[in-house]
N, C-alpha and C positions, 0 to 999 in steps of 0.2 A: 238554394243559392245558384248551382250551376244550369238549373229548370229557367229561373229568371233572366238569367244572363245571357243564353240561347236563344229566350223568347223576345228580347229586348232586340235594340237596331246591331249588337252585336253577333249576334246570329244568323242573321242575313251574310254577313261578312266573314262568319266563319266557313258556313256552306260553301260560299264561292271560294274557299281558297282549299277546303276541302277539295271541295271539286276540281278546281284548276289542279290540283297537286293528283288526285286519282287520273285523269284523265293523262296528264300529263305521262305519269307510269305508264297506262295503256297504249300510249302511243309507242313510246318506248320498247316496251316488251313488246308488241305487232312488228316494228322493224327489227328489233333482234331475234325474234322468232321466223322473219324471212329472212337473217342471214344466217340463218343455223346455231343460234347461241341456247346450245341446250340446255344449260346449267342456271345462266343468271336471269333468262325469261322467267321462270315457275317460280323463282325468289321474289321477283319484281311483280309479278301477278298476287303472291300472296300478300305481299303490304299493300297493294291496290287493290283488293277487295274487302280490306280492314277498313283502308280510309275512306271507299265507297259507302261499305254499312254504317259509318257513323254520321255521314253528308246526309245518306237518304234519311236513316234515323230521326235526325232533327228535323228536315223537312215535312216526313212525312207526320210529324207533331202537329208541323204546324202549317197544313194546310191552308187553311184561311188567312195565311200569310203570305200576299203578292210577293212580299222582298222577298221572301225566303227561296219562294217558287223562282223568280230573277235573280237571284242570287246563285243558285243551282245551275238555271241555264247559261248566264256570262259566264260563272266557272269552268263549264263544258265546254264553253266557246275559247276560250282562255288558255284552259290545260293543252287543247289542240293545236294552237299556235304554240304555247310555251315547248309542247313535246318535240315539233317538229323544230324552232329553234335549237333548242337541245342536242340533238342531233344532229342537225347540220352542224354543230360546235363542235362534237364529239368526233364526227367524221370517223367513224366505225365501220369498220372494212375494207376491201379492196377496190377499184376503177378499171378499168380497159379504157385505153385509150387507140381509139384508133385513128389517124390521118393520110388521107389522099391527096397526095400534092402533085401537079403536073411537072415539076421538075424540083431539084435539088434536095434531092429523099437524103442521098449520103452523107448531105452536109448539115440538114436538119436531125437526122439521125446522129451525128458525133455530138452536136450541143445537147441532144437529149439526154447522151449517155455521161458527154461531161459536168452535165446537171444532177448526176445520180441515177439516174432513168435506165433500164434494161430497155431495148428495143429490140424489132424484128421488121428487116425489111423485105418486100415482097414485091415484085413485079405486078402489077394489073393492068386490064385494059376499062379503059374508062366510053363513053360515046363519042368522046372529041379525039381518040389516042389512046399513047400509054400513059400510065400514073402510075406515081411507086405510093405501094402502101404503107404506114409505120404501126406496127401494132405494140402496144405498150399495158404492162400491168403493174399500178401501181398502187400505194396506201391512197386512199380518201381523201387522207387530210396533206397531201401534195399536188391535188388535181388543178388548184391554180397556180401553183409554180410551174407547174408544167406544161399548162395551157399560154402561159406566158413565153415560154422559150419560141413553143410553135407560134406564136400572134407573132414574133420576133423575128424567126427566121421564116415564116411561110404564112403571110397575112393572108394569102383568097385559099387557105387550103381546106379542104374538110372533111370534118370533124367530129366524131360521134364518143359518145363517155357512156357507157354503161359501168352496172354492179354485175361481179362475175357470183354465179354462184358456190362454182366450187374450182380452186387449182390446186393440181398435184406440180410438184416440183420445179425445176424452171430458176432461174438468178434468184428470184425472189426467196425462195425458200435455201437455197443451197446453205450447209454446215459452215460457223465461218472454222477459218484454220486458226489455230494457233497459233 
């Protein structure tokens, strides 16, 4: 029953969601494994090579089977979109934000912090002058609220956002008090 069902047009369409769904894991577990998540990556690996082995499984039944074989690769193409979707959703981890503006760092720095924002401001000298620097670390998933304050208060400033790999201490982390 289940040999038939596989080998019919539904089968083609299991593969592919097989596979979007493994693939999708993989993507997943790759970016939490570059920010350090030690624990939930090798969970998220082991149910990704279960749903692997069952994707390939059928395929490799049924070789002589275009859909299947189409079926396998749109999944792969799918799961990779789907993952990185995923994750930008999840917005897992931290940002640095940094901004170089040629004037009013002080005042772009108060709306940051009155925005929730930690900041640190820093003198530089830039090729045209001075600029003040703003360096900020913050979650992920506030990097356009906060890209919005600066568009707001310092529209030609600029602007670079990385992933930090690792912070010790700092606002962000401080105990709160009781």
């Amino acid at each position: 029953m289940l040999q038939e069902l596989v080998a019919g047009p539904f089968g083609p369409l299991l593969v592919f969601v097989l596979r979007a769904t493994d693939v999708t894991m993989a993507t997943m577990r790759m970016l939490l494994i570059v920010r350090n998540h030690r624990i939930i990556a090798p969970i998220i690996g082991f149910f990704e090579i279960l749903v692997w082995v069952a994707a390939i499984g059928i395929v490799v039944q049924h070789l002589n089977s275009p859909l299947h074989i189409i079926g396998y690769a749109a999944g792969f193409a799918c799961g990779n979109y789907l993952g990185l979707l995923l994750e930008e959703r999840l917005a897992l981890g931290l940002a640095t934000i940094r901004t170089v503006v040629r004037s009013g760092g002080p005042e772009l720095a108060a709306e940051l912090r009155d925005g929730g924002f930690g900041v640190t401001e820093m003198a530089g000298q830039g090729r045209e002058g001075t600029v003040e620097v703003l360096y900020s670390v913050i979650p992920r998933r506030n990097v356009d609220r906060c890209l919005a304050i600066i568009d707001r208060g310092a529209p030609d400033s600029f602007v670079v956002v990385d992933e930090p790999r690792l912070i010790r201490r700092g606002w962000l982390y401080q105990k709160r008090k009781k």
